[in-house]
Every structure is written in C-alpha cells, then in structure tokens.
C-alpha positions as CSV (number, residue, x, y, z in Angstrom):
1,X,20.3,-17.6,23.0
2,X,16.9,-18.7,23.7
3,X,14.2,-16.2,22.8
4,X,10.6,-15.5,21.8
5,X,10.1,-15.2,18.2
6,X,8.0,-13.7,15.4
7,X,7.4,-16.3,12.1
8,X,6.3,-13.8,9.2
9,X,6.6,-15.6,5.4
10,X,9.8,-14.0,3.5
11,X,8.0,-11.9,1.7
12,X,6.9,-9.3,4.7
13,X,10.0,-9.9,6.5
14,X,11.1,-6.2,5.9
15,X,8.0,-4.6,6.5
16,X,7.4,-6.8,10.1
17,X,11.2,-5.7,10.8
18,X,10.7,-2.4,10.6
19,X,7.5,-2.3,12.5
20,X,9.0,-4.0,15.3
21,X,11.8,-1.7,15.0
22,X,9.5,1.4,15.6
23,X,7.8,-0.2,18.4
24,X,11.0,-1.1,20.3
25,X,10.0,-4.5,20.4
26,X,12.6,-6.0,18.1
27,X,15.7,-7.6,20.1
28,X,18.4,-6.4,17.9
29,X,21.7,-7.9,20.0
30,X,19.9,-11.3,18.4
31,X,20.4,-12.4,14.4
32,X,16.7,-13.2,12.5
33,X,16.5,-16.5,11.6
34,X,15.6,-17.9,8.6
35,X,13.4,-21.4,8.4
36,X,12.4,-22.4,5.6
37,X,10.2,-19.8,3.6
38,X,10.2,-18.2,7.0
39,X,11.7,-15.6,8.9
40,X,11.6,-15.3,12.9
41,X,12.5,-11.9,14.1
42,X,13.4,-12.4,17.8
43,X,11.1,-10.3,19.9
44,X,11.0,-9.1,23.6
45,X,7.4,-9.5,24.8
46,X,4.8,-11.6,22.7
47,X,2.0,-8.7,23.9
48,X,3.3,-5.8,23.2
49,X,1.3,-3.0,21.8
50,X,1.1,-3.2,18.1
51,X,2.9,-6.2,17.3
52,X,2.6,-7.0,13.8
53,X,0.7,-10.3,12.4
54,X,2.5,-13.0,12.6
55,X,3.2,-16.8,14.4
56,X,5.1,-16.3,18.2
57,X,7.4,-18.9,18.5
58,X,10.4,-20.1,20.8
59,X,13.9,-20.2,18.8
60,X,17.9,-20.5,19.7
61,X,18.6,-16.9,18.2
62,X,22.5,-16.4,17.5
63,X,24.2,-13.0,18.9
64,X,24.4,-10.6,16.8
65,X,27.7,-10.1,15.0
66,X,28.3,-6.3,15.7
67,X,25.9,-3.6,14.9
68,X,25.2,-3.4,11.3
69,X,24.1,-0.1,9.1
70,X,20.9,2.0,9.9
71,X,20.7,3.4,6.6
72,X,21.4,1.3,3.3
73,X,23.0,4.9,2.5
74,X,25.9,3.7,4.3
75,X,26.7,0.9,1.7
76,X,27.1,3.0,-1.4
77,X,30.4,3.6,-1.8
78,X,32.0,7.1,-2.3
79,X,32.6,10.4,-1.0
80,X,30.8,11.1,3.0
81,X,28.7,14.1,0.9
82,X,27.5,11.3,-1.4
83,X,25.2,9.9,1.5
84,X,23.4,13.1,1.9
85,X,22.5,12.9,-1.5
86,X,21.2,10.0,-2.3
87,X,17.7,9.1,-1.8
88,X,16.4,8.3,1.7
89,X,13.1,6.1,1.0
90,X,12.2,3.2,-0.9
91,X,9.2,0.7,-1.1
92,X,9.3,-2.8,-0.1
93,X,6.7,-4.9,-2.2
94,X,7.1,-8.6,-1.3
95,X,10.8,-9.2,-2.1
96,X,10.9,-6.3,-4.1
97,X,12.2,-3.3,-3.9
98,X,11.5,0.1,-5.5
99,X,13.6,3.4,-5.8
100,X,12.9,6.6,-6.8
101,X,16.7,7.6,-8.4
102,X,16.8,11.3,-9.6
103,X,18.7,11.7,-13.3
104,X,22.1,13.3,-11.7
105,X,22.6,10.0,-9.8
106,X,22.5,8.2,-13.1
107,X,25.8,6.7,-12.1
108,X,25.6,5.5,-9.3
109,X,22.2,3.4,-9.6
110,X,24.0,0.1,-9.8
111,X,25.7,0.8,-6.6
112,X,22.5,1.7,-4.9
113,X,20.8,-1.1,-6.3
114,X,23.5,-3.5,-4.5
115,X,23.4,-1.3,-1.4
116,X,19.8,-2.0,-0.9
117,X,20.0,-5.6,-2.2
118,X,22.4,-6.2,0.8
119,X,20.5,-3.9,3.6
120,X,17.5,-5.5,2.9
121,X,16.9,-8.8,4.4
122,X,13.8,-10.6,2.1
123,X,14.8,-8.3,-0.8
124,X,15.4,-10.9,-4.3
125,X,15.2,-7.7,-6.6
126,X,15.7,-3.8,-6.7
127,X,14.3,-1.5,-9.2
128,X,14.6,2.2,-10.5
129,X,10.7,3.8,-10.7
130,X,10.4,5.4,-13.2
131,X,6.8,6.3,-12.6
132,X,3.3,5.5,-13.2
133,X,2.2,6.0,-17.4
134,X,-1.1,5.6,-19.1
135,X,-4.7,4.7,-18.5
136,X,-4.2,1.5,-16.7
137,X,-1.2,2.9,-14.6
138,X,1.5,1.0,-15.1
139,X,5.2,1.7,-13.5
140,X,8.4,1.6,-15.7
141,X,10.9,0.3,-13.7
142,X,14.6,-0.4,-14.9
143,X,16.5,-3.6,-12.8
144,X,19.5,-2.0,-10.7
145,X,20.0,-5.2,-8.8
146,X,19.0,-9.1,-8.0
147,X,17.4,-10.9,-10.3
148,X,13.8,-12.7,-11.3
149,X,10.7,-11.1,-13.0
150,X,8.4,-8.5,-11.2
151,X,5.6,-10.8,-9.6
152,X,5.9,-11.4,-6.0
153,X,3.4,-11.7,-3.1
154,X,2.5,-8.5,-0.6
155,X,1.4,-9.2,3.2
156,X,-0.2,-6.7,4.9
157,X,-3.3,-6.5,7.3
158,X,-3.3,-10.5,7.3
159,X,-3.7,-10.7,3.5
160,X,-1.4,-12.1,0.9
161,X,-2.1,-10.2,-2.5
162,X,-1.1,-11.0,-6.1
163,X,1.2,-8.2,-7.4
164,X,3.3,-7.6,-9.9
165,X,4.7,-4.8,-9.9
166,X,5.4,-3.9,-13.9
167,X,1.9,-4.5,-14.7
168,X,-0.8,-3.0,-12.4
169,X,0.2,0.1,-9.6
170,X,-0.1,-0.9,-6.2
171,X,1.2,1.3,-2.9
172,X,2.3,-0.3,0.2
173,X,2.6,2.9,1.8
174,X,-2.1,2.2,2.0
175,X,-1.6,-0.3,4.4
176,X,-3.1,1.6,7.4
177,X,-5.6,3.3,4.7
178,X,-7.0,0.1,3.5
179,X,-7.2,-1.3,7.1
180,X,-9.1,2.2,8.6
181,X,-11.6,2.1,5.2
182,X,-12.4,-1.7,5.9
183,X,-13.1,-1.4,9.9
184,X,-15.8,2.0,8.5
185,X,-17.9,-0.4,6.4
186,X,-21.0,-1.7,8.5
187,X,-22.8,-4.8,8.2
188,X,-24.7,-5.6,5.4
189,X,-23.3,-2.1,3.3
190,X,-22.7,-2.1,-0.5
191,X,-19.4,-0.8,-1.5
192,X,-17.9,0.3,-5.3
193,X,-13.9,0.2,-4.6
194,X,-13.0,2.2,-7.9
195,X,-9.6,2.2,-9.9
196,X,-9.2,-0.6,-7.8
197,X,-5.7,-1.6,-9.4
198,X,-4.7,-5.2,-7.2
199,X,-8.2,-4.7,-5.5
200,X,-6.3,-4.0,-1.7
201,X,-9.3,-2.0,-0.6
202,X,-11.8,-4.4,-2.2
203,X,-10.7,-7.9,-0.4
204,X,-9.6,-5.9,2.5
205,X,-13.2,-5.1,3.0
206,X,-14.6,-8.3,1.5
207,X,-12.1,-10.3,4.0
208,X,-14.3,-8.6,7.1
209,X,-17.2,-10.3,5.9
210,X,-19.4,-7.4,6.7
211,X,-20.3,-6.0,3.9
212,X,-23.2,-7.5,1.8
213,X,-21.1,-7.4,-1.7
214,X,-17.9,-5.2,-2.8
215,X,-17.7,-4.1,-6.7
216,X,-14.3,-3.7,-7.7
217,X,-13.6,-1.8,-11.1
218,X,-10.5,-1.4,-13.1
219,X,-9.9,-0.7,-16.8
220,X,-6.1,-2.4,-16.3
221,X,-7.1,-6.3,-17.2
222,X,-3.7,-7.6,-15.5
223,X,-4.7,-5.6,-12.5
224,X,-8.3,-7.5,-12.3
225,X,-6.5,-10.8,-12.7
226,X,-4.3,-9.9,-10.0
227,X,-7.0,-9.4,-8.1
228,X,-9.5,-12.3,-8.8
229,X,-6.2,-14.3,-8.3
230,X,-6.1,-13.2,-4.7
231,X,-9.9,-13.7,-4.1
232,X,-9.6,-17.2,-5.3
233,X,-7.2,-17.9,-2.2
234,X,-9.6,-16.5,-0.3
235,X,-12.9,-17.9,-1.2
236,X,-14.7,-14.8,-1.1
237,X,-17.5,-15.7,-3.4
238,X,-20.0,-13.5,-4.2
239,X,-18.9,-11.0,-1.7
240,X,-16.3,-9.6,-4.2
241,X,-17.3,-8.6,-8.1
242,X,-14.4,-7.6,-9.8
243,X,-15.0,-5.8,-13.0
244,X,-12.7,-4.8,-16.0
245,X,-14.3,-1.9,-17.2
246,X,-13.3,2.4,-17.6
247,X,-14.4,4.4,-14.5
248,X,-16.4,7.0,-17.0
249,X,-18.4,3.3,-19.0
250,X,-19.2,1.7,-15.0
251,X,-21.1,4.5,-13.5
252,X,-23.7,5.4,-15.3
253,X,-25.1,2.8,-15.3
254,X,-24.1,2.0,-11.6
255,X,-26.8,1.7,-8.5
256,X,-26.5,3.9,-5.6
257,X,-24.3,2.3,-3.1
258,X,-23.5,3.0,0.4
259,X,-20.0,3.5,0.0
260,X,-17.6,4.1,-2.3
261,X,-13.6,4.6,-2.6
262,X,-11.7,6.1,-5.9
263,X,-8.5,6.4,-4.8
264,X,-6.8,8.3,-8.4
265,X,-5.1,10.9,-6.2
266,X,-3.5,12.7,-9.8
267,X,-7.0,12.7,-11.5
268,X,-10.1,12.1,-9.4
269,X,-11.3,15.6,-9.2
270,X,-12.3,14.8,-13.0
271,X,-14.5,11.6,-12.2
272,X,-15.8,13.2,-8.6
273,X,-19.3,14.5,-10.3
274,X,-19.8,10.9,-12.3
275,X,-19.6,9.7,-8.9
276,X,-22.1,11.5,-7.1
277,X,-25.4,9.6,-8.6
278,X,-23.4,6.2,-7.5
279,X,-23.3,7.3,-3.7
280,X,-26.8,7.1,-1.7
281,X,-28.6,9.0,0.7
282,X,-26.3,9.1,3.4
283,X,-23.7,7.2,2.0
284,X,-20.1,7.4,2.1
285,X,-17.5,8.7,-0.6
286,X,-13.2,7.8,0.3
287,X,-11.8,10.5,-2.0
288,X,-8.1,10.6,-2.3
289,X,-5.8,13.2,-3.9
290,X,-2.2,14.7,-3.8
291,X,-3.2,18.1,-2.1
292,X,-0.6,21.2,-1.7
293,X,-0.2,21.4,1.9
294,X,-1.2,25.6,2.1
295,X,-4.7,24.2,0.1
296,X,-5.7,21.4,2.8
297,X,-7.7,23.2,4.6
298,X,-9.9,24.6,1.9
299,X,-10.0,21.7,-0.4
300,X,-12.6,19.7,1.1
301,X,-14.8,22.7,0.4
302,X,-13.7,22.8,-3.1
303,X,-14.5,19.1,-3.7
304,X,-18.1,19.7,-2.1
305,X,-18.6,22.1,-4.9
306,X,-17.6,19.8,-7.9
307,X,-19.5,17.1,-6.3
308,X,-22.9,18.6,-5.8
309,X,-22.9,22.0,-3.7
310,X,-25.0,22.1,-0.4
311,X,-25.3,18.4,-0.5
312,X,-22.6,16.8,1.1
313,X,-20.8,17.3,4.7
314,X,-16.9,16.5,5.5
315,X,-16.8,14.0,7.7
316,X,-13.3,13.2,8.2
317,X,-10.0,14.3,6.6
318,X,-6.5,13.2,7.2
319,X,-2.7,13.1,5.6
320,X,-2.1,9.5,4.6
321,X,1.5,10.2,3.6
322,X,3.9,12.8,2.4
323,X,4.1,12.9,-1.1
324,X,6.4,16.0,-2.5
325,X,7.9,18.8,-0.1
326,X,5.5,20.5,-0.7
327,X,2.1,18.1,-0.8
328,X,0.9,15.2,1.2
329,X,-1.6,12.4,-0.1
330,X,-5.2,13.4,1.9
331,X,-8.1,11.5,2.4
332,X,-11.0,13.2,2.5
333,X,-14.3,11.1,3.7
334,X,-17.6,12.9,2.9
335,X,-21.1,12.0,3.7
336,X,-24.5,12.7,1.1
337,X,-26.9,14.3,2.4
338,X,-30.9,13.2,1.9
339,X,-32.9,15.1,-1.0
C-alpha cells in the first residue's frame, strides 16, 4: 500500500517509533520498511503536531501481518505471573539496549535479553545495567543478548552523538532537558556545561549557534573524546571547549559565566557552593538532583542556602523523570542576584 513515510537512520528507529506511537501518527496496519541504513515508519499526515525529525517520503508499505506484542514482556517465556514481574522499562541508546534486571530474576536474564532483542526493531545488542561506579561514572553492563561492542551512535534533537555506552554515562531519557536548556541560552551568552559526560548539553547548545562559546568539563577522558568526536562532525569550532579536568581543579580558577549546567543528580549538592563564584550577576545555574518527592517543594530553598543565602531566586523547577517510587529527577533553574 502506498503511503507517506518517515526516513530516520537505524539507530533512532525505536525512539522515532515510539514517538509516533504516542502521537497517534504512526499507521500500524502498515510494516516499517527497512532501506538501506534506513528505516521508513509509515505515517498518516506529514504535519502532524510533534512529528519527530526525520526525511517524509512516499513508499509501497506491506500490510501488516497481524498485530504483534505491546510489551516485549509478552515474549519471555513462562508462567502469566512472570509478566508482572519482570521489568517494565528499558533504554534505547542507538542500537542498544539497556535493562535494569533485579537479582531474583537472575534466571531469566537471557530470556529477557532475547525478548527485547526481538521486540525491538534497530536493537543489535541488549545489556544488564548494572549501574553507574566511580569518579568518571562508568556503567557495568553484562551482555544478555546480540552481539558487537558497546559504541553505537544516539539521535536526538537533530544531533548524532558518539556514545559508548561502557565507557562514559549518558541518559536518553535528557532528550527534552537538553533541548529546553539549549532554546534558554540567549545570544552571545557564555555557558560552563559541567560533568558533561558525551557533552549532550554542550553541542546541543553549541549547535544553536547562539551562544558566544560553551566550556564543557569532564574528568572521564573517553567521555571528552566522545565528545570532541561529535563536535568534529559538526564543525563547531571555537564555539565548543571541551576540557578533561575534575569539577573541584576547573572552578576556581573559572570566570564568571552567564550560565551554567551540572547535571551530577547523586552528588551535586557537594560541588553547588564551588559553583557559585563561576555564575555572574544575573546569571543562570541548571541544577539537577534525584529529590524525594515529599522534599520538592522545599528543596529549592535548601539549595539557595548551600549556594549563597539571600542571593539567588528560583526561577523554574520541574520533574524531568521518575527515578525510584519514591523520587523523581528535578531540575531546578535559579537566577544570581546583583551584589
């Protein structure tokens, strides 16, 4: 059947699928397409609100062969109580694939693995997290399924970056974070992205074009290469610095900037006062943390007071994603006040 189309590279095929899914603007009585390094997700308008980045094509789309599982729980094999069990979210990284598997479901890793190997279209590979260790954050991650090493290549707000995901942390659940920090900046602003990992807030601002110049720090040294990696594609030339250096070594010695990001959401509350000389006069400061939901409202306050008390205003604060049943990741944007 003849139908519109959306051409995304492999790699973000999952990510544009679901989007489209959530939107009601994917046409799931028609099979995606694959072309190449290319997927084309058959669509039904080419304007409808939201629609993800990508190429609208024309295509012969075949039917559908029958409606196929919602939930890559369906796959695993065993017992109908078994699906209630098992884990219900995963990350999507390029062709990647990461799950959290708790220790009593030891067993049945292998078959989960191969569940989401199979429910995922662009998936090559599937791994256990086994969380984030160490100064430079790196995950431990144990392969449950596929094959290949742990590099791929992440698409998201029109930007291909470098990862791999073994060596240096990165989240795709940021997307809309790094997007929203990005359209803040105003022309001709100075901007220290720091713990910068793969550097998504760093080129997503540097891509814009309108700020002036964007430091990005990181102590990891594969994390910086990632990044510089990604800049080269880019040619973003002097409008991106990355740096390999510690948080606590960069900033004293740092000028005053007019905004600045340090997303550590497990440990930033210790760096917050190193970062308060490195924020100007009515500059900006992205602080992220994982904050227990019956604290939200009084955190920001608390935060004010490590940073520099009577000095600084809230000017924004949001839930960026759940995080535990009990906590969410929250931004929190303040503004410094003049002396």
């Amino acid at each position: 059947m003849r139908s519109l189309g959306l051409r995304v590279a492999r790699p973000e095929g999952e990510a544009t699928r679901r989007a489209l899914l959530g939107r009601s603007l994917l046409r799931p009585e028609l099979e995606i397409v694959a072309e190449g390094d290319h997927l084309i997700l058959p669509i039904r308008s080419p304007d409808g609100p939201g629609l993800p980045a990508g190429e609208v094509v024309e295509r012969e789309f075949p039917l559908a062969r029958g409606a196929g599982p919602s939930d890559y729980r369906e796959l695993v094999p065993g017992p109908a109580e078994l699906c209630e069990s098992l884990p219900r979210s995963f990350d999507v990284i390029g062709d990647i694939v990461l799950i959290r598997i708790p220790p009593d479901l030891d067993d049945r890793a292998a078959a989960i693995g191969q569940a989401l190997l199979d429910f995922v279209p662009t998936a090559r590979i599937v791994g256990r997290d086994l969380g984030v260790h160490g100064p430079e954050r790196r995950r431990r991650i144990d392969r449950i399924a596929g094959s290949g090493g742990w590099r791929t290549r992440h698409r998201e707000n029109g930007l291909e970056l470098e990862i791999d995901v073994e060596l240096a942390y990165f989240s795709p659940r940021l997307a809309r974070e790094h997007e929203r920090v990005a359209d803040a900046v105003q022309p001709g602003e100075s901007v220290y992205d720091l713990c910068c990992g793969v550097g998504p807030f760093a080129l997503t601002i540097a891509r814009d074009g309108r700020a002036r110049r964007v430091t990005a720090v990181d102590s990891n040294p594969a994390a910086v290469d990632l990044l510089r990696e990604t800049a080269r594609r880019y040619s973003l030339g002097d409008r991106l610095v990355p740096i390999l250096a510690p948080i606590e070594s960069f900033l004293p010695s740092a000028s005053p900037v007019d905004r600045v990001v340090l997303n550590l959401p497990h440990e930033g509350i210790k760096y917050a006062p190193s970062v308060v000389p490195a924020v100007a006069s009515g500059g900006r400061f992205h602080y992220y943390e994982i904050t227990s939901r019956a604290e939200i409202e009084q955190r920001a306050d608390a935060i004010m007071t490590v940073l520099e008390p009577g000095r600084w205003r809230l000017v924004d604060r949001h839930v960026v994603h759940p995080y535990a049943p009990t906590a969410d990741l929250v931004a929190f944007e303040f503004e410094r006040s003049g002396a």
